[in-house]
C-alpha positions in Angstrom: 98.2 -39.8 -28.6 97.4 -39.9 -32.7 95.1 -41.9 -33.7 97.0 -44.5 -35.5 93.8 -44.2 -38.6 93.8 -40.7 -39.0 95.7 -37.6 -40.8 99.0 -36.4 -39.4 97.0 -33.2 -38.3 94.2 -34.7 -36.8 94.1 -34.3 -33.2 93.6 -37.5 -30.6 89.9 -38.4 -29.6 89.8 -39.1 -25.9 88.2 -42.6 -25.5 85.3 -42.3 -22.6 83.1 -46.0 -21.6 79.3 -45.2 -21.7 77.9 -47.2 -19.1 74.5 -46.3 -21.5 73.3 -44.6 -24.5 73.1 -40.4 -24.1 70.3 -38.2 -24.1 69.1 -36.9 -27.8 69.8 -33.6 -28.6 68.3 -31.0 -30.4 71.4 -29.8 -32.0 74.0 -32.2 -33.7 76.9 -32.6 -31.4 79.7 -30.7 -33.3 83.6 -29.5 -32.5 84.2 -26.3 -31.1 87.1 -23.6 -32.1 89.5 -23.3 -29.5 89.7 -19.8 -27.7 92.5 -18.1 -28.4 93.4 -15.8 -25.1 96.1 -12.9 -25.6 98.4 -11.6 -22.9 97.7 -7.9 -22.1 101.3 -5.9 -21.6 101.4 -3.6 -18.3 103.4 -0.4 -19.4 104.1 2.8 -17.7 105.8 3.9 -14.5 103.3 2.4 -12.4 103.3 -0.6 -13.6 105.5 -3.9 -13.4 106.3 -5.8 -16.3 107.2 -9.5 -17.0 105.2 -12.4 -17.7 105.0 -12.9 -14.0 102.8 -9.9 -13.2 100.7 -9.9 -16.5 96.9 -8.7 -16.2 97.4 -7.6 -12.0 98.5 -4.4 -10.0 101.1 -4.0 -8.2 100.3 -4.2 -4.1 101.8 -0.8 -3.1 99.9 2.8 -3.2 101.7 6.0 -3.8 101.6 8.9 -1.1 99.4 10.9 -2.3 96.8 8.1 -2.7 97.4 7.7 1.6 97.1 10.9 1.9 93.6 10.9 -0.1 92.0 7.9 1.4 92.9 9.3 5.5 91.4 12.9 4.2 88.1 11.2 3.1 88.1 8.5 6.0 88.6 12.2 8.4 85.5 13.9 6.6 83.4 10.8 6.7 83.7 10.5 10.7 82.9 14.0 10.8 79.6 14.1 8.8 78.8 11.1 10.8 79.2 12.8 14.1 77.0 15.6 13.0 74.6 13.9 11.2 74.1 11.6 14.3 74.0 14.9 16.6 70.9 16.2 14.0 69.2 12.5 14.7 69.3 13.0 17.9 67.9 15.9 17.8 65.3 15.1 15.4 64.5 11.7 17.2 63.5 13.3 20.7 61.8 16.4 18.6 60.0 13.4 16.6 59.5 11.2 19.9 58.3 14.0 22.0 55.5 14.9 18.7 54.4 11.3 18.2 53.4 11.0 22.1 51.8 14.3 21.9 49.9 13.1 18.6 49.4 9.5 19.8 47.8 10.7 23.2 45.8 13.2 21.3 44.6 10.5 18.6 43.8 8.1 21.5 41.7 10.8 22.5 40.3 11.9 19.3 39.5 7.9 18.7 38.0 7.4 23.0 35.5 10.1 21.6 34.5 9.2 18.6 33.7 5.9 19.8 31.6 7.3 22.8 30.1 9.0 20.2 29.3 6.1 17.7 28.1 4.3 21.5 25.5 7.0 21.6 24.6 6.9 17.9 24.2 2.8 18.3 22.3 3.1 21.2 20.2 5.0 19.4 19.1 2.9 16.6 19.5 0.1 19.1 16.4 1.9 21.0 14.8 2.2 17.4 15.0 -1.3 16.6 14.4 -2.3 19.7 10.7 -0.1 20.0 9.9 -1.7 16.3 10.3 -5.2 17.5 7.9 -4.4 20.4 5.3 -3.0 18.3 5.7 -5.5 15.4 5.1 -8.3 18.0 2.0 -6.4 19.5 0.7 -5.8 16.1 1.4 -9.5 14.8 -0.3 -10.5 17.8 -3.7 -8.5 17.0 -3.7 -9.7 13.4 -3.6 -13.5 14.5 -6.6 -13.2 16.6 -8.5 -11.4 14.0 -7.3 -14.2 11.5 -8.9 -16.4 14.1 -12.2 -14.6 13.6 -11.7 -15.0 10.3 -11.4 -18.8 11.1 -14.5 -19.0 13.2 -16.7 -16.9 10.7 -15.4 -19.2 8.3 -16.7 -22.3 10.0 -19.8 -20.6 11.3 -20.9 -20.1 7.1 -21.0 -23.8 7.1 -24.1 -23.9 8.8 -25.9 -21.0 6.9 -25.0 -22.9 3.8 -25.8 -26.2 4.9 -29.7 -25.1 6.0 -30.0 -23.4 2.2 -28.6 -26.2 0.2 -30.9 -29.0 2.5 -33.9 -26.3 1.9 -33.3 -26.2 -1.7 -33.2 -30.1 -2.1 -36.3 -30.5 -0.4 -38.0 -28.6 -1.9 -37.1 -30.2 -5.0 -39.2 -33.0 -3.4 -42.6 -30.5 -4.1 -45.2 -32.3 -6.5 -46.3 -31.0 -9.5 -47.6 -28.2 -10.5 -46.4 -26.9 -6.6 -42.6 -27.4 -8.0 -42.5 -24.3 -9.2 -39.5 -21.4 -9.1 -41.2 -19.6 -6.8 -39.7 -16.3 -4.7 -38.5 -18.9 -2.2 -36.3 -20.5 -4.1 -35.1 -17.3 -5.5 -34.2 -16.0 -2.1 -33.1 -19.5 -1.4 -30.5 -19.3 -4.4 -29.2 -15.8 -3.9 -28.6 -17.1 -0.3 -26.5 -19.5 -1.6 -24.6 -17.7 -4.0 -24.1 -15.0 -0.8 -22.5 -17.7 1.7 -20.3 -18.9 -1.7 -18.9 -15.5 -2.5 -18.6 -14.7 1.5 -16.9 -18.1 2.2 -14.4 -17.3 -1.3 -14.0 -13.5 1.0 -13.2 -15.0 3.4 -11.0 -17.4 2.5 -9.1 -14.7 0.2 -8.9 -12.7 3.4 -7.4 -15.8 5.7 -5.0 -16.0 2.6 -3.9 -12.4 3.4 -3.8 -12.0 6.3 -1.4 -15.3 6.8 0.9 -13.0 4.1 1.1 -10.2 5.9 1.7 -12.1 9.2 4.6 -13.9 7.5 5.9 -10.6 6.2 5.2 -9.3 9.8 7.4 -11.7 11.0 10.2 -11.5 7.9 10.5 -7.7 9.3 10.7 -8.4 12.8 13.4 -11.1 11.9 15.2 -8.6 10.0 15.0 -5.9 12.9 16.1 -8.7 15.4 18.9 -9.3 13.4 20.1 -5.8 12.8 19.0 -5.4 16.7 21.7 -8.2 17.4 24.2 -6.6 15.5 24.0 -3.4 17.1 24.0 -5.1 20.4 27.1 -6.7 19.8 28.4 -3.6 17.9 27.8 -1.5 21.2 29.7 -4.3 23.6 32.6 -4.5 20.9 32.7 -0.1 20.7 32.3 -0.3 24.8 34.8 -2.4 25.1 36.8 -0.4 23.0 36.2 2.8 24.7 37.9 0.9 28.3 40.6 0.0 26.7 43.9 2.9 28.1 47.8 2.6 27.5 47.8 0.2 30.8 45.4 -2.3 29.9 46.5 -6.0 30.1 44.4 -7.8 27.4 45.8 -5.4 24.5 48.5 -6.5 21.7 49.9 -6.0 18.1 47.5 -6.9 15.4 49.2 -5.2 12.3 46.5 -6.5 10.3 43.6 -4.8 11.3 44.8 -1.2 10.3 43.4 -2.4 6.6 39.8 -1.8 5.9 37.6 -4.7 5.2 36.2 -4.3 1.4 32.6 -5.4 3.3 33.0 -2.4 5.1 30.0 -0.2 5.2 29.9 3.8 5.2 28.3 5.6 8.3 25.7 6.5 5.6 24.9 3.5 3.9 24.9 2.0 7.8 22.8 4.7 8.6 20.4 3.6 5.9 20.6 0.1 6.5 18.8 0.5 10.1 16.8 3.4 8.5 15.3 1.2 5.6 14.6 -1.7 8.2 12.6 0.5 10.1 11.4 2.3 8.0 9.9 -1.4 5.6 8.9 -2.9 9.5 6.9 1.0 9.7 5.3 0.3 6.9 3.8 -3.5 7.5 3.2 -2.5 10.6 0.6 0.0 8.9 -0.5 -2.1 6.0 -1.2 -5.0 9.0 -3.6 -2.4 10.9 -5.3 -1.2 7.6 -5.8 -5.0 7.4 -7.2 -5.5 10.7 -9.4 -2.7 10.0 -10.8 -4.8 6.4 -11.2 -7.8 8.5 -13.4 -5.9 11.0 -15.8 -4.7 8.8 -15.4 -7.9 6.4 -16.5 -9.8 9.3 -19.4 -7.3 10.0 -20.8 -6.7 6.5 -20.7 -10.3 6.0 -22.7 -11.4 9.1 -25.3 -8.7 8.7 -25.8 -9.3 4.8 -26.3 -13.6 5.9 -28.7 -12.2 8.7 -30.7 -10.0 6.7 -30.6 -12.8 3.0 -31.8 -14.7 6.4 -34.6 -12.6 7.0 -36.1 -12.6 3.5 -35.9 -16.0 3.2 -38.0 -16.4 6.4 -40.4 -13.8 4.9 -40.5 -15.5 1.7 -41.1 -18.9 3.5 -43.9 -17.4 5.4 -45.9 -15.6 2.6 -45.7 -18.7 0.8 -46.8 -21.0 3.4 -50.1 -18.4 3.4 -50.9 -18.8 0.2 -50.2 -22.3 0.4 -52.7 -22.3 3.2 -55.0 -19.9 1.3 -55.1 -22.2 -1.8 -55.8 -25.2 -0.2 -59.1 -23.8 1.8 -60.5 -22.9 -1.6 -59.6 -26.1 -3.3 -61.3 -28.1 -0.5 -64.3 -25.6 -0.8 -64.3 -26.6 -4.3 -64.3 -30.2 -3.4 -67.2 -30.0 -1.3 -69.4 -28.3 -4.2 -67.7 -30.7 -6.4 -68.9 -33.3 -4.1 -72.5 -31.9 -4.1 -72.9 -31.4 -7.4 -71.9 -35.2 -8.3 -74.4 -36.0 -6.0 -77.1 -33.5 -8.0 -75.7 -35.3 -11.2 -76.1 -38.8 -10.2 -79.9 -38.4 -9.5 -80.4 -36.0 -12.8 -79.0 -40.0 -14.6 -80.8 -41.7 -12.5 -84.3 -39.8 -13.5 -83.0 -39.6 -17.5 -83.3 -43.3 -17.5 -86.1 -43.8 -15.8 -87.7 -41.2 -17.9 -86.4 -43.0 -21.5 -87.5 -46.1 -19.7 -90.8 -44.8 -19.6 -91.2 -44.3 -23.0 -90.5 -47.6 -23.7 -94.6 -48.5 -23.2 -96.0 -45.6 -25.0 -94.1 -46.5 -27.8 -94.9 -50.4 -27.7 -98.5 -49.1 -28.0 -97.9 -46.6 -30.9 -96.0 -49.1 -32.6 -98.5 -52.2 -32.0 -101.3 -50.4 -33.3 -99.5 -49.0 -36.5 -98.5 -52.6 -36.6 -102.0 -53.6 -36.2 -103.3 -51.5 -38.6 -101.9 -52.7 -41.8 -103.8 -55.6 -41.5 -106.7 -53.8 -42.2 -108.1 -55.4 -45.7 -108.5 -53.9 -49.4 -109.8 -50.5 -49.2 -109.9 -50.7 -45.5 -106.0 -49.9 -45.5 -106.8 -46.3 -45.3 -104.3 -43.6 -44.9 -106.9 -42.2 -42.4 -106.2 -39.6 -39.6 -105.8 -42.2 -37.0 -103.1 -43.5 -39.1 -101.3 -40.4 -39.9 -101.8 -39.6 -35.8 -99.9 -42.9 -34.6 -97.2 -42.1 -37.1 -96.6 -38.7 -35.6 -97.2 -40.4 -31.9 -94.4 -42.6 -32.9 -91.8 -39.8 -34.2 -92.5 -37.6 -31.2 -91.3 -40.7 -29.2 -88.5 -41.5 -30.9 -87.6 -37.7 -31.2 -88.1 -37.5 -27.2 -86.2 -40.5 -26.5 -83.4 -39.8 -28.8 -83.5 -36.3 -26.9 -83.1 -37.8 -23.6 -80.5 -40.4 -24.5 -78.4 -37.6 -25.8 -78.6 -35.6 -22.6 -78.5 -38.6 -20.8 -75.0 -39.4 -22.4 -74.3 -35.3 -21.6 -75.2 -35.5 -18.4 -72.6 -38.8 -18.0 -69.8 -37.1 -19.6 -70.8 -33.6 -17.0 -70.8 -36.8 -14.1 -67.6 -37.8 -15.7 -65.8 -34.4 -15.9 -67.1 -33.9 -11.6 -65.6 -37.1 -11.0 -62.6 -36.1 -13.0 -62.7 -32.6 -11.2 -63.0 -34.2 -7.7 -60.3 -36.6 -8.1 -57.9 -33.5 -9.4 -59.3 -31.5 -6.3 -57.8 -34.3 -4.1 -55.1 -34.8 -5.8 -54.1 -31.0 -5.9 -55.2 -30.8 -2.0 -52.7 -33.7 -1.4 -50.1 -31.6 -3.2 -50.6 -28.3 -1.1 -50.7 -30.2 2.3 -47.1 -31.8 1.1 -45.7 -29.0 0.3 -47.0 -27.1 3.1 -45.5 -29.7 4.7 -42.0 -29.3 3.2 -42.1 -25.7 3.5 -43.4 -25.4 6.9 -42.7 -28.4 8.9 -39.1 -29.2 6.9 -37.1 -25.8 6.0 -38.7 -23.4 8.7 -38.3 -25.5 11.0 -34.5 -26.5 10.5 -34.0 -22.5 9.5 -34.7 -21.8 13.4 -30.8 -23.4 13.8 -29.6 -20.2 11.9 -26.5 -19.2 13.5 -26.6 -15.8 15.5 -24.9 -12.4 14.3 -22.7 -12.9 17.2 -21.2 -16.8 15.6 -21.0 -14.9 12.3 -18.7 -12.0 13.4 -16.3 -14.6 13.8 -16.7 -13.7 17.9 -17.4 -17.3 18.9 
């Protein structure tokens, strides 16, 4: 119907309710051209004409087409018969060669896992034999690492007995604290139990390392051991299996190799290089066992023998010590006499300046006398000039015997001072005889035996 608004050649607008608003497009909704169709025309002698019949053909074939299609439906029946003749042929030829080649492949494949059986066997025994030996050797390594341990504990003793020595010595009075050859053996036997305690704690250190890598190498074996094992059941297995087994089935699957899948070679290696790494900390752990040995010997004999100087050193000492205090308390005793001799010798100085005292009184009276003598009387006579010379003779001798009176107290002085240092030094030498002999000696007989130091107990 024409819309009653528009053109006379506009055409009508169907009217269509939206229940709600359309989707936006991306192009502007526009109107299309109408298609314009034409009529193809059937012409010819084979053909029908008339509206009726436009664009089809007619239902009916001509002879010779019949003729043509039963020929070629004849041939095809024909070169199906012998073609399927030739299958057959060709399918028993084909069936008769794939049993052949299957029961010859089924044996080709039973052999070649007997032999992969013997080749796993084989590094199964290897393994196997390295396992043992690792274990035997681990084994011998932990009980020479527990000589280490004891030869470790038995330095503690050594060291204890030099460092006690050395402080009491330190105790020693003066002029006896002295660095003597003791306390230079003393020292160096220190410094040895230092750098053999540092040895052997380096060696405890390595040896824990190599048992660790010991047992890393015997894990690795095990574990390569454990795959073969279960390798050989799997291959063993396989080799029972035959064409009348029950437990067998389709696995389409496993015909595709695993991109994890090792080489014989690089398997091969694989065991080879495990055995070959376990070989060779096997030997570095012997090589060790052998260092501990002679670690462990060397050491105890080098503490025994620093031992033995010491002891020597202690002992020559404590002679001289002895030697030195015999002559000092010799000393004392002529010291002692000689104070004595010196006491007296004062004792008769004074008397003998005491004495002088009248002699002078006398001299000195009569000069004193004298010059009240009167006038001319006052003479300078030879009596006069006599008493003068009396008097300076006395005064000269007493002077002289004060002075070796105050020699003789500072000689008395000096023994006195002599005696007391005599004592004193004597006091020194029996202390430190004392230190020396009844102290360190005595607590050096608690040495520890060669036997403790080897690490053996």
């Amino acid at each position: 119907m024409a819309d009653s608004a528009g053109g006379p050649g506009a055409m009508a607008q169907p009217r269509v309710l939206l229940t709600k608003e359309p989707a936006p497009q991306t192009v502007p909704a526009s109107d299309l051209p109408m298609k314009v169709y034409e009529v193809g025309l059937n012409t010819g002698t084979d053909s029908s004409s008339g509206l009726a019949t436009a664009g089809f053909r007619t239902a009916k074939y001509l002879p010779a087409e019949w003729h043509l299609h039963n020929s070629e439906l004849y041939h095809k029946a024909f070169a199906g018969c012998e073609q399927a003749e030739h299958g057959r042929a060709e399918a028993k030829e084909l069936a008769e060669y794939a049993a052949a080649t299957a029961q010859r492949a089924q044996q080709d494949s039973t052999a070649a896992v007997s032999q992969r059986l013997q080749d796993i066997h084989f590094w199964k025994a290897e393994l196997q034999r390295e396992i043992q030996d690792l274990d035997a050797e681990t084994r011998l390594l932990a009980a020479q690492k527990l000589r280490l341990e004891r030869a470790l504990d038995a330095t503690e003793v050594p060291y204890a007995i030099a460092t006690d020595n050395l402080q009491c010595r330190e105790r020693r009075q003066a002029p006896d604290l002295v660095s003597d050859e003791v306390e230079r053996e003393l020292l160096k036997e220190a410094e040895l139990i230092r750098n053999i305690q540092e040895l052997l704690k380096r060696t405890l250190m390595q040896a824990s390392n190599q048992m660790r890598l010991n047992r890393d190498h015997k894990e690795f074996c095990e574990m390569d051991w454990s795959d073969k094992v279960e390798t050989y059941n799997i291959d063993d297995k396989c080799g029972k299996y035959s064409n009348q087994s029950t437990n067998i089935q389709f696995h389409p699957s496993s015909v595709k190799f695993e991109e994890s899948a090792s080489t014989p070679e690089t398997w091969a290696k694989f065991s080879h290089d495990n055995i070959y790494r376990a070989e060779r900390e096997k030997l570095a752990s012997i090589n060790l066992r052998a260092l501990i040995d002679n670690i462990l010997h060397d050491t105890s004999e080098d503490m025994r023998k620093q031992c033995a100087a010491v002891n020597e050193a202690f002992a020559k000492h404590c002679e001289e010590l002895d030697d030195t205090k015999h002559k000092l308390e010799h000393h004392l005793k002529k010291i002692l006499k000689e104070i004595g001799y010196q006491e007296a010798n004062i004792a008769a100085l004074k008397q003998a300046i005491k004495d002088k005292e009248a002699p002078m009184k006398v001299a000195q009276t009569r000069l004193y006398d004298r010059s009240f003598r009167p006038n001319l009387d006052l003479c300078r006579d030879e009596a006069q000039f006599r008493l003068i010379r009396e008097v300076e003779e006395l005064t000269e001798s007493i002077n002289s015997l004060k002075k070796k009176l105050l020699e003789s107290e500072q000689a008395l002085r000096n023994l006195e001072d002599t005696r007391m240092n005599l004592e004193k030094e004597i006091a020194v030498k029996t202390n430190s005889i004392f230190i020396d002999r009844q102290k360190c000696m005595a607590q050096r007989t608690h040495y520890p035996v060669v036997v403790k130091l080897a690490g053996y107990q």
